[in-house]
C-alpha positions in Angstrom: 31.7 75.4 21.9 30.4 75.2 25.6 30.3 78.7 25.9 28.3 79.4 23.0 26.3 76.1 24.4 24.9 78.2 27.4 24.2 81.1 25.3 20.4 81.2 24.1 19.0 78.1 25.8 16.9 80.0 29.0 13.7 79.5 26.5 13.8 75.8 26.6 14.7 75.8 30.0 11.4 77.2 31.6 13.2 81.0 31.3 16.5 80.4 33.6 19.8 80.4 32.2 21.0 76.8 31.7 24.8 78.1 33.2 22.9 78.3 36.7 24.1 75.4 39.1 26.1 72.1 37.9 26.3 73.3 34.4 27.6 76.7 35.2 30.5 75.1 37.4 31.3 73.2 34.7 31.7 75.5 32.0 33.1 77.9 33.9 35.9 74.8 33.9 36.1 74.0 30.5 36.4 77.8 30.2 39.0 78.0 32.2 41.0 75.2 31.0 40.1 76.0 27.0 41.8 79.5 27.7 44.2 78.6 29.5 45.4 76.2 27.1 44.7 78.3 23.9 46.7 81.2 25.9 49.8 78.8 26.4 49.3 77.6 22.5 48.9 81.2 21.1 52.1 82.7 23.2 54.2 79.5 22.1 53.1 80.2 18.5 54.0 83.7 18.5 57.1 83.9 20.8 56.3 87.4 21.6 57.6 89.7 24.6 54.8 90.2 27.3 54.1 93.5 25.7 50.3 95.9 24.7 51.3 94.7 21.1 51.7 91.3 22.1 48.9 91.1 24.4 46.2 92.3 22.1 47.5 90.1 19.3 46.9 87.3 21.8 43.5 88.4 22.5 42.9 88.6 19.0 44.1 84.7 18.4 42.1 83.8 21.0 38.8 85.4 19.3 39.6 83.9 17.0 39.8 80.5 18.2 36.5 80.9 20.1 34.7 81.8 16.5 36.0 78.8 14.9 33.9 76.6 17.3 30.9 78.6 17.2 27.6 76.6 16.1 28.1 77.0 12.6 31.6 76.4 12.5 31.0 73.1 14.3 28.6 72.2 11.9 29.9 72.9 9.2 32.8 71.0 10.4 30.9 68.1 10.6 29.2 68.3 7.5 32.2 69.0 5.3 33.4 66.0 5.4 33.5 64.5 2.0 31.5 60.9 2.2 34.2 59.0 0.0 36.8 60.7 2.1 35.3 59.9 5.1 35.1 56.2 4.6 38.5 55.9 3.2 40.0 57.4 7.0 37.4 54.7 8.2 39.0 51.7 6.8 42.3 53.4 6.9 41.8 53.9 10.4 40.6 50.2 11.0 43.9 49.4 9.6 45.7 51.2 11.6 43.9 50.0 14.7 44.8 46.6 14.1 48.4 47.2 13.1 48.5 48.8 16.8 47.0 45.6 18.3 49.5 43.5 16.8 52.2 45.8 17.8 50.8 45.5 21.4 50.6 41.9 21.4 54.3 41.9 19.8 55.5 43.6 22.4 54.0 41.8 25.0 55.2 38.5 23.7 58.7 39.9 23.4 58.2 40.9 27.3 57.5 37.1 27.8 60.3 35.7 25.3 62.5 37.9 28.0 61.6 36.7 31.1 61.0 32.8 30.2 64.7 33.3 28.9 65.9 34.5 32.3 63.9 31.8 34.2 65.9 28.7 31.7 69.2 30.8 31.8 68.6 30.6 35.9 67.8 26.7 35.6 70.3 26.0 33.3 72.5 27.0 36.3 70.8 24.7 38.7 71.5 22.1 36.3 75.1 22.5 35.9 75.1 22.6 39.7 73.1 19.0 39.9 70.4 21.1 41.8 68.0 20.3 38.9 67.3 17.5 36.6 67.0 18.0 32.8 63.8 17.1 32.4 62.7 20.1 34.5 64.4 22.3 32.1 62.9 20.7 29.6 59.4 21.3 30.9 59.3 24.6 30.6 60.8 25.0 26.7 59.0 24.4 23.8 57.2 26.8 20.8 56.4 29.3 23.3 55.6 31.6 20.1 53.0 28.8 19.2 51.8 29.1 22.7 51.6 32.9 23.0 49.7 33.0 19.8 47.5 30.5 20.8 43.5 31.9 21.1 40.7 30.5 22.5 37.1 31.3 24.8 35.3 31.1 28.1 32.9 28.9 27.3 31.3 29.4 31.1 29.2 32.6 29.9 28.9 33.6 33.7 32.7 33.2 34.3 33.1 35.5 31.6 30.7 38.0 33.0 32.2 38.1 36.5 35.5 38.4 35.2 35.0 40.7 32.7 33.5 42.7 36.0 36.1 42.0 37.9 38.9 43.2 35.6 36.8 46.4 34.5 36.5 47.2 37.8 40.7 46.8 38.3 41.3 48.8 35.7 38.9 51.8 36.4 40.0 51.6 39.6 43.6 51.6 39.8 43.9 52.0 44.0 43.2 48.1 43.8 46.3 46.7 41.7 48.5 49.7 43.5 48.0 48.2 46.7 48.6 44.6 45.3 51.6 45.6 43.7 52.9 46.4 47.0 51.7 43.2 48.8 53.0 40.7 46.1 56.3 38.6 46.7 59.2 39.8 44.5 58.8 36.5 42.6 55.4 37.1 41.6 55.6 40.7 40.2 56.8 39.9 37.0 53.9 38.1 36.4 51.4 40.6 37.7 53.4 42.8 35.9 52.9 41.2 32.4 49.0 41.4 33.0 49.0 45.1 34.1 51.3 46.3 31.5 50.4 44.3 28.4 47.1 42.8 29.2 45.2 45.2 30.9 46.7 48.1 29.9 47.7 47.0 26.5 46.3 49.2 24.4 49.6 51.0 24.4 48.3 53.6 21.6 45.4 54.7 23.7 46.1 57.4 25.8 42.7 56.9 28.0 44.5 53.3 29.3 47.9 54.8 29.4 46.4 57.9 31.6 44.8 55.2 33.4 47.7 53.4 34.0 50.1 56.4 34.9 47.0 56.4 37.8 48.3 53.1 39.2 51.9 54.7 38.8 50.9 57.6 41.1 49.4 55.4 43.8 52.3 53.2 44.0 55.0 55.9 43.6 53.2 57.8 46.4 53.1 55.2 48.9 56.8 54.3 48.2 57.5 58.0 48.9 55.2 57.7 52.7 57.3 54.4 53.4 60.9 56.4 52.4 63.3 57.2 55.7 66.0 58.5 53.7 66.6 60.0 49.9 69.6 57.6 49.3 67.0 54.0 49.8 64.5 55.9 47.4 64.0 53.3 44.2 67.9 52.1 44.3 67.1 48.6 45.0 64.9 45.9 42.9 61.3 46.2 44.4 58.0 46.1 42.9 58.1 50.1 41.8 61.3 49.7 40.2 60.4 46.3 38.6 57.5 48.9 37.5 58.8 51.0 36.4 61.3 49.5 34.1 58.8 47.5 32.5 56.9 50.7 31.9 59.5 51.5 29.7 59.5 48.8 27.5 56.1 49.3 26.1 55.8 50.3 22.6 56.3 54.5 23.1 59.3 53.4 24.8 60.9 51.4 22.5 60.3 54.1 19.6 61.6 56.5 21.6 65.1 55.0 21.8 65.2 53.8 18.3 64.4 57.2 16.8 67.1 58.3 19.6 69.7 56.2 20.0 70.1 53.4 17.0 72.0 55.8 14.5 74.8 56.8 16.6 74.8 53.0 18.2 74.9 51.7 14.8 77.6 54.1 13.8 79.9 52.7 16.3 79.0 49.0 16.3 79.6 49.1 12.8 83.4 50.7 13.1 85.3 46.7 13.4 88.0 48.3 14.5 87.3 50.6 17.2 88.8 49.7 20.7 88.2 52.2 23.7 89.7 50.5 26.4 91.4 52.3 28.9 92.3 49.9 31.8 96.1 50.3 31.5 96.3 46.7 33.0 94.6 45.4 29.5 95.9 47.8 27.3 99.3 46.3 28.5 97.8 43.0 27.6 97.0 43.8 24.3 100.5 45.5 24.0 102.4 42.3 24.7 99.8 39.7 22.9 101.2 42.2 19.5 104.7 41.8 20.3 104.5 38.2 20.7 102.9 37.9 17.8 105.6 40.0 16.0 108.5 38.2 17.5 107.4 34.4 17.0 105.3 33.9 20.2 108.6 35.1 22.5 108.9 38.3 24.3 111.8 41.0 23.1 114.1 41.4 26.6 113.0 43.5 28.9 109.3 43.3 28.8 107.5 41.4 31.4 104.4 39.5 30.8 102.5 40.2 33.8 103.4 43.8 36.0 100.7 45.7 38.2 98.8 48.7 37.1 101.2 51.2 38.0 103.8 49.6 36.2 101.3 49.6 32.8 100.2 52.7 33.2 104.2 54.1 32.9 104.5 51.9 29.7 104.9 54.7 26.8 103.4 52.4 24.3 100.0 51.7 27.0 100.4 55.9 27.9 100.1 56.4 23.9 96.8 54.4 23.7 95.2 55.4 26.4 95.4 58.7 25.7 94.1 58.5 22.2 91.4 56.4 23.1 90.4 58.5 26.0 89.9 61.8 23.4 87.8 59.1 21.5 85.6 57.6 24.8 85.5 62.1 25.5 84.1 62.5 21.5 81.8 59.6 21.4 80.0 60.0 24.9 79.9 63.7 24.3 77.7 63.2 21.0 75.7 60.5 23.1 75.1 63.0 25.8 73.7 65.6 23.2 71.6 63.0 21.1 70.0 62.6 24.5 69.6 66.1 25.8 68.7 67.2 22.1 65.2 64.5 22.3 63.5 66.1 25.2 60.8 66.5 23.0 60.8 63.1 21.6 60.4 61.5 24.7 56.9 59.6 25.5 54.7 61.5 28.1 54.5 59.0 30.6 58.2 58.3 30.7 58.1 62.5 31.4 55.4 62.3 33.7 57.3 59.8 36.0 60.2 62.0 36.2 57.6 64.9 36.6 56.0 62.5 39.8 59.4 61.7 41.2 60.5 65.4 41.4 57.4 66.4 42.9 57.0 63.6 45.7 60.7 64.2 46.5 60.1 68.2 47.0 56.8 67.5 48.8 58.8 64.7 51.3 62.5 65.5 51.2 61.9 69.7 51.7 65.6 70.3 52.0 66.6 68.3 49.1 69.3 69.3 46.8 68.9 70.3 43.2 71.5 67.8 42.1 69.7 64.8 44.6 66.7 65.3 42.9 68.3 65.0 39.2 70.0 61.6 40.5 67.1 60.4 41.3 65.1 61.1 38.1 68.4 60.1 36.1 68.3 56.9 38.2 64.7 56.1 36.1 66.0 57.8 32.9 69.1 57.0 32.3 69.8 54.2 34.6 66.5 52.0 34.1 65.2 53.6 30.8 68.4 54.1 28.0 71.3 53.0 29.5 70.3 48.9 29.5 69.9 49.7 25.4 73.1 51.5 25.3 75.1 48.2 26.6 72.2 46.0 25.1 71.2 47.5 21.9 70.8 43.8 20.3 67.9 43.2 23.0 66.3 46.2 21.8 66.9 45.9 18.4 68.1 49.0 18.0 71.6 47.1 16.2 71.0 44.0 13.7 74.5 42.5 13.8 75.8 40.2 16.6 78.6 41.8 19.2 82.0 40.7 19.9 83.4 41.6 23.6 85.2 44.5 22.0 82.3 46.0 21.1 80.3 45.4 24.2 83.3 46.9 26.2 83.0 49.7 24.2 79.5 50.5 24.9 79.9 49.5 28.6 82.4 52.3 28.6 79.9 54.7 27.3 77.0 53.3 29.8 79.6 54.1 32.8 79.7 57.7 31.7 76.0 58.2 32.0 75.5 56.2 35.0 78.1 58.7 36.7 76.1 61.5 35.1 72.8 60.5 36.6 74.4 59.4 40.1 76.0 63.3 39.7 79.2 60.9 41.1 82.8 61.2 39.9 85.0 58.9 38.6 88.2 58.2 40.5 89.8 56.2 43.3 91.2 52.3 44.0 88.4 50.4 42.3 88.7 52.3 38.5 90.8 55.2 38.8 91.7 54.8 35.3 88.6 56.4 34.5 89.4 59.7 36.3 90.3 61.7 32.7 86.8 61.1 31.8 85.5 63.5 34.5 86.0 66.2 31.6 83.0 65.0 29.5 81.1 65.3 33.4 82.3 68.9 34.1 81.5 70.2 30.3 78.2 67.7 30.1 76.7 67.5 33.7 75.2 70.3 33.7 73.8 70.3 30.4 72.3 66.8 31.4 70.9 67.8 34.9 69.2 70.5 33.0 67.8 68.1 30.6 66.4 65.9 33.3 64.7 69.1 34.9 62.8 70.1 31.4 61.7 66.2 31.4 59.6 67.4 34.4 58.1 70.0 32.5 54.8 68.1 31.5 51.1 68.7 31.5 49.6 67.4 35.2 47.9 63.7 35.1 45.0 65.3 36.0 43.9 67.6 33.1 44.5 64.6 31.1 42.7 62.0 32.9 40.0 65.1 33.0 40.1 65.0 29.0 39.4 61.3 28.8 36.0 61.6 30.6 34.9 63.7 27.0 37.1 61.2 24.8 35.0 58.3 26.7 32.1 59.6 25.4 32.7 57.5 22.3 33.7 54.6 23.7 31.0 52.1 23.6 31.1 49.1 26.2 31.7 46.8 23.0 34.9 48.3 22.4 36.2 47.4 25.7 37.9 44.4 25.3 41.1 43.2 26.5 43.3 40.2 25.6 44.4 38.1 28.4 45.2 34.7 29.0 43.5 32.1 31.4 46.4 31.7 34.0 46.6 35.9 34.0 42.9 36.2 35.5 43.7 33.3 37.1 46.6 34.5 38.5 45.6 37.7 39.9 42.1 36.1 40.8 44.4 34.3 43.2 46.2 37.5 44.6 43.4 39.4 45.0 41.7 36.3 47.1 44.8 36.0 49.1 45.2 39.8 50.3 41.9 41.1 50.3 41.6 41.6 53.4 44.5 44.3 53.5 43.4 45.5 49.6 39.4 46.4 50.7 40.1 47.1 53.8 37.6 49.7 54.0 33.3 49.9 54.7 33.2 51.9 51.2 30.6 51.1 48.9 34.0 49.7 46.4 35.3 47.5 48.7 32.0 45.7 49.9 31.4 45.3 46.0 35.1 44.0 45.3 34.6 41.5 48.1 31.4 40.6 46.7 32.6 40.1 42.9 35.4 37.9 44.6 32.8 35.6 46.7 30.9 35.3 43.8 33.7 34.0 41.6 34.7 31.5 44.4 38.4 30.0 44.3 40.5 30.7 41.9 41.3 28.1 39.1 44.7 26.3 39.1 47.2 27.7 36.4 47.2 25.2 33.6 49.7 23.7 31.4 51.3 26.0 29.0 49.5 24.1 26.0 46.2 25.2 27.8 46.7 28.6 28.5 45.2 30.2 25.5 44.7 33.7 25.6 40.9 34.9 25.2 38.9 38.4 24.3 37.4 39.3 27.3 35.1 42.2 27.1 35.2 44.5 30.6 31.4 45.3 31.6 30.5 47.5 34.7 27.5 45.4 36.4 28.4 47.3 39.8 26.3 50.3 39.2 29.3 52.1 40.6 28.3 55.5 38.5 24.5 56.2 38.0 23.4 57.7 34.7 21.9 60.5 36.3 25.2 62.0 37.5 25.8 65.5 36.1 29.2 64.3 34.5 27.4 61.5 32.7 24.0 63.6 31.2 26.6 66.4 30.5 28.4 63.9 28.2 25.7 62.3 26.9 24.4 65.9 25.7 27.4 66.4 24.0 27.6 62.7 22.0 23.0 63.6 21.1 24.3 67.4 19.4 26.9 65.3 17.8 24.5 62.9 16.0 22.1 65.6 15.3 25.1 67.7 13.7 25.7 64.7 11.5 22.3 63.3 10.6 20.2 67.0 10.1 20.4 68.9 7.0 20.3 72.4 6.9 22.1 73.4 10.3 24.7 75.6 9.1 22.8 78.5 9.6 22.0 78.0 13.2 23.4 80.6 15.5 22.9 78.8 18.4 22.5 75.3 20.5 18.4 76.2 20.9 18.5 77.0 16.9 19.8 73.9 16.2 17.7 72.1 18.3 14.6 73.8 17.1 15.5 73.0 13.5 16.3 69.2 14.4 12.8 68.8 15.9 10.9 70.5 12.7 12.9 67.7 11.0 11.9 65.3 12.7 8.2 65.8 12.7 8.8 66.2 9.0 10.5 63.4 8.1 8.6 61.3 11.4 11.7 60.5 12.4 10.8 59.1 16.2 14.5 58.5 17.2 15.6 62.0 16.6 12.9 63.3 18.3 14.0 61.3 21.3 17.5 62.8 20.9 16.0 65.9 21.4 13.5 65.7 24.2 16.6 63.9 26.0 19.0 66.8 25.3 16.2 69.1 26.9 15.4 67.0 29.8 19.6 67.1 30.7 19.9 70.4 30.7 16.6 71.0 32.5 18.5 69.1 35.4 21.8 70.3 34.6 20.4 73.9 35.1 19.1 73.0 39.1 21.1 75.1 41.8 24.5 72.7 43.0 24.1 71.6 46.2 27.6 72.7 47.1 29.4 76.6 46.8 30.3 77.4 43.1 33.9 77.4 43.7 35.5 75.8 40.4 37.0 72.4 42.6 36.4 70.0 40.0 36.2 67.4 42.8 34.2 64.9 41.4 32.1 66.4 38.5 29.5 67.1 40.9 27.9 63.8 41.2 
C-alpha cells in the first residue's frame, strides 16, 4: 500500500514526487522490509528448491501480494465489512479484552500470593528460632486476596498527573528502570519486579508493552554481559537479571506455554500411584528390608543387615533387580519428556525465544572463542533451568497437576528434573556425590544432542527491532485514553522512592531526558511512606506524555498520522472503490465533502496534503536506508 501511496501524488504536491526526501527513505524501508518478509512467507509456503521455476513462482506470489493491497483492494477491504458483523467482533472483542485484563491481574496476584508465602514461610522460621514474636507474623497475614482486589483513586488530580507522567515516561523509556534494576538491593527487586512485570507491563496480551518490555531486557542483559569476566559467572547466581528473568517467565504466555507442553505427560505420571523410580541403591535397600519385615512380623530373616553402605546395597540381587528396571523406566519417561520439549519449539512464547536469541548473541559478541556446547548451557540455564524445570518438580505451583503429591511422587519428578538440568549444564552424571545416576548418561548421549539443537532453533527469532519498528504503525491506534495501567499506591510509591534515591547515577547525563526526569522527580517532591496493607488499594492510572519529548511535526509522527486520516476516509466515503490511486481517493473525498459540507473531512484532507507537502522536502542527511531514528 505505501508503494502505490507514492505513486500519482506529484500533482498535489506542487509537481515533485512525494518519494523525494523523508518519505522516500521511508518507503524505500517499508519496501524493503514488506519484501523481505513476503519473500521469507512465500518460500516457507511453497518449500521449493532455489530453482528458475521456483523463482518465478515466487515473483509471481509476490505480485500478487502487492495487488491485494492496491487502493481498491484496501478499500474494498474496508468497506466489506458487514455492519452487524462488524459490531458483533466489537463487543466480542471488548470481551475478550477484559477476559485478558483479568487474566493479567490473576496472574499478578498469584505472583504476590508467591512471594508473601515465602516471606511468612521465612518468619515462621524466625519464630521457631525465638528471633521473632507472633504477632509480627501475624501482621503481615490476613485476606491478602481482599486486599489485592481492593480499588480505589488519587483524589490529588495533580498527583495523578505527575505520576501518570512519570510512569509513561518509565515505560517508553526503558534505559531508566534498566539501570535501576541494577542499582536496587537484592531485597528490593522483587518488589520492583512485581511493578515492572505486572503493573507496568501488564498488559501481557499486548505485544507493543511486551516489545517494550523485552527493551528493558536488552538493556539489562547487555550491561550484565560489559560487567562479565568469565563465561562460567554469567547468570549462575541469584541477581537482579536472573530474578528477571525468571519472573519473565511466569507471565501469562509462559504459563500456557508449559500447560499446553508439559501437563499431559506430568499428569500421566502423577496419576500412576504406583510408580517408584528410585535408584539410590542405599534406599532401594531400604525399601527392600522395610517389605521383608513386614513379611516376617517386624523381624529380619538371618542374614540380612538393617543398615550396610552403598556398596554393599548395590551387590544386593533383590536392590540390582530394581534398579535396573526402574532405571529403563527413569531412560523411557525422561526420553518422552525430552521430545515433548524439543517437539514445542514452535509453541514457545517469543520473548522467552528472544532471550535465548539475546543470550547467544551477547555471548558470541563478548566471549569470541566460546564453545558451541557453552553457549547451549547457558541458554539451557534460562530454559530449562529457570523456565520448565521448577514446573517439572513443582507442577502443583503451576497448576499444571490438580492432585496433592506424596514424596514418592515428588522424587520421581526430581529424578526427571536432574536429567535436564545435566542436559542444559552439557555435564555428566557420575562420581562420589551420586554415582548411582551414572546409567542415565544413555538418555544424555542419545538426547543431548537433539536438545542442544533444540536450544539453537530457540534462537532463531525475528530481531527486537523490526518488531519494536512495527509497533510505531500499531500505535497509531492507540489513543492516550487507552493508556492506563493498574498499579497500587505503595508500587509508585515504591519506585518513586528508588528513583529519588539513585538518580543521581540513573540521569547521569546533560540530555534533554534526564534534565526532564530530574525535573518530574523535583516536582513530585518526597516520596509518600508505604501504607498499611488495608490502604494500599490499587488505582487506574492513565500514562500521559506532558514532556513534549516527541514533537508532532516529526516525519515519523505526520507519516502516521497520514496513514490513521486515509483510514477514516476509507471508512467514512462512499464510492472509493474505484479509485486507482492515493490522489484519486483524495480527490473524491474532497468532492464529498463539499457535497455533503462536511467541514471535518475536509480538514482530513487538507491535513493529509500539508504532511506530505513536508514529508516530500529533501532529508537533511544521505538517503542511505539507516532507520536511525525515523528521521526526526
Amino acid at each position: 500500500a505505501n508503494l502505490r501511496f507514492a505513486s500519482g501524488t506529484h500533482s498535489q504536491l506542487g509537481g515533485r514526487p512525494a518519494a523525494a526526501g523523508w518519505l522516500r527513505w521511508r518507503l524505500g524501508v517499508e519496501r524493503r522490509a514488506m519484501t523481505a518478509a513476503a519473500a521469507a512467507s512465500a518460500t516457507a509456503h511453497l518449500a521449493m528448491p532455489d530453482t528458475t521455476s521456483s523463482r518465478v513462482s515466487m515473483t509471481d506470489t509476490l505480485r500478487g501480494r502487492e495487488h491485494m493491497y492496491s487502493v481498491p483492494a484496501l478499500v474494498k477491504l474496508v468497506k466489506g465489512q458487514d455492519a452487524a458483523v462488524a459490531a458483533q467482533l466489537d463487543e466480542q472483542h471488548g470481551a475478550l479484552a477484559l477476559l485478558k485484563r483479568d487474566i493479567s491481574q490473576l496472574t499478578k496476584i498469584n505472583y504476590t500470593f508467591e512471594r508473601d508465602i515465602r516471606g511468612i514461610d521465612q518468619k515462621i522460621a524466625l519464630l521457631i528460632r525465638n528471633r521473632i514474636t507472633l504477632e509480627e507474623v501475624m501482621a503481615t497475614t490476613g485476606d491478602l486476596l481482599q486486599v489485592l482486589n481492593a480499588t480505589g483513586e488519587m483524589t490529588n488530580s495533580k498527583s495523578r498527573e505527575l505520576y501518570g507522567t512519570l510512569f509513561f515516561v518509565l515505560q517508553r523509556d526503558t534505559r531508566y528502570l534498566a539501570a535501576l534494576a541494577r542499582l536496587v538491593k537484592l531485597g528490593e527487586i522483587d518488589n520492583l519486579l512485581q511493578t515492572v512485570m505486572f503493573s507496568l507491563y501488564g498488559s501481557q496480551y499486548d505485544a507493543t508493552e511486551e516489545n517494550m518490555l523485552l527493551a528493558l531486557f536488552r538493556d539489562v542483559l547487555v550491561r550484565e554481559f560489559e560487567l562479565a569476566t568469565s563465561l562460567g559467572s554469567l547468570l549462575r547466581a541469584n541477581t537482579a537479571i536472573t530474578r528477571m528473568m525468571t519472573t519473565y517467565t511466569r507471565r501469562s504466555p509462559g504459563q500456557s506455554y508449559l500447560k499446553a507442553t508439559l501437563a499431559p505427560l506430568l499428569a500421566e505420571i502423577t496419576d500412576d500411584k504406583q510408580l517408584v523410580l528410585e535408584i539410590n541403591p542405599s534406599k532401594v535397600y531400604a525399601e527392600h528390608v522395610a517389605e521383608l519385615e513386614k513379611q516376617h512380623d517386624g523381624t529380619l530373616p538371618d542374614g540380612v543387615a538393617r543398615n550396610v553402605d552403598e556398596a554393599t546395597a548395590a551387590a544386593t540381587p533383590a536392590v540390582r533387580e530394581r534398579v535396573a528396571a526402574r532405571t529403563a523406566k527413569l531412560v523411557a519417561l525422561a526420553t518422552r519428556l525430552t521430545d515433548t520439549i524439543t517437539d514445542s519449539v514452535d509453541t514457545v512464547p517469543y520473548g522467552i525465544r528472544w532471550i535465548c536469541k539475546q543470550i547467544r548473541d551477547l555471548v558470541r559478541a563478548k566471549f569470541t572463542d566460546a564453545a558451541r556446547g557453552e553457549i547451549c548451557s547457558l541458554i539451557g540455564g534460562f530454559f530449562l533451568l529457570r523456565f520448565v524445570n521448577p514446573a517439572v518438580v513443582t507442577p502443583t505451583a503451576f497448576m499444571l497437576v490438580d492432585s496433592k503429591l506424596s514424596p514418592v511422587q515428588r522424587r520421581n519428578l526430581t529424578l526427571l528434573a536432574k536429567v535436564l538440568q545435566n542436559m542444559a549444564n552439557n555435564a555428566r552424571f557420575g562420581g562420589l556425590k551420586e554415582g548411582y545416576m551414572e546409567p542415565l548418561n544413555e538418555i544424555l548421549d542419545k538426547q543431548g544432542e537433539k536438545m542442544n539443537a533444540f536450544l539453537e532453533q530457540l534462537t532463531r527469532v525475528d530481531s527486537l527491532e523490526e518488531r519494536l519498528q512495527l509497533d510505531h504503525y500499531v500505535s497509531m491506534s492507540r489513543r492516550e485514553e487507552s493508556l492506563v495501567i493498574q498499579i497500587s499506591l505503595n508500587e509508585m510509591y515504591a519506585v518513586h522512592r528508588l528513583l529519588q534515591q539513585h538518580v543521581d547515577a540513573i540521569c547521569a547525563t546533560q540530555s534533554r531526558g534526564d534534565k526532564q526526569l530530574r525535573a518530574l522527580l523535583d516536582e513530585l517532591g518526597d516520596a509518600p511512606e508505604q501504607l498499611p496493607r488495608k490502604e494500599n488499594v490499587s488505582v487506574s492510572l492513565q500514562l500521559v506524555n506532558k514532556l513534549d519529548d516527541e514533537p508532532a511535526t516529526t516525519p515519523h509522527n505526520l507519516y502516521s498520522d497520514v496513514k490513521y486520516h486515509l483510514l477514516a476516509i476509507m471508512r467514512a466515503v462512499p464510492g472509493l472503490e474505484s479509485a486507482s490511486s492515493v490522489v484519486a481517493l483524495l480527490q473524491a473525498a474532497a468532492q464529498h465533502a463539499r457535497a455533503s459540507n462536511d467541514a471535518a473531512l475536509t480538514a482530513r484532507v487538507r491535513t493529509i496534503i500539508e504532511h506530505l507537502r513536508f514529508l516530500s522536502r529533501p532529508p537533511p542527511s544521505s538517503d542511505d536506508g539507516d532507520d536511525g531514528d525515523d528521521g526526526g
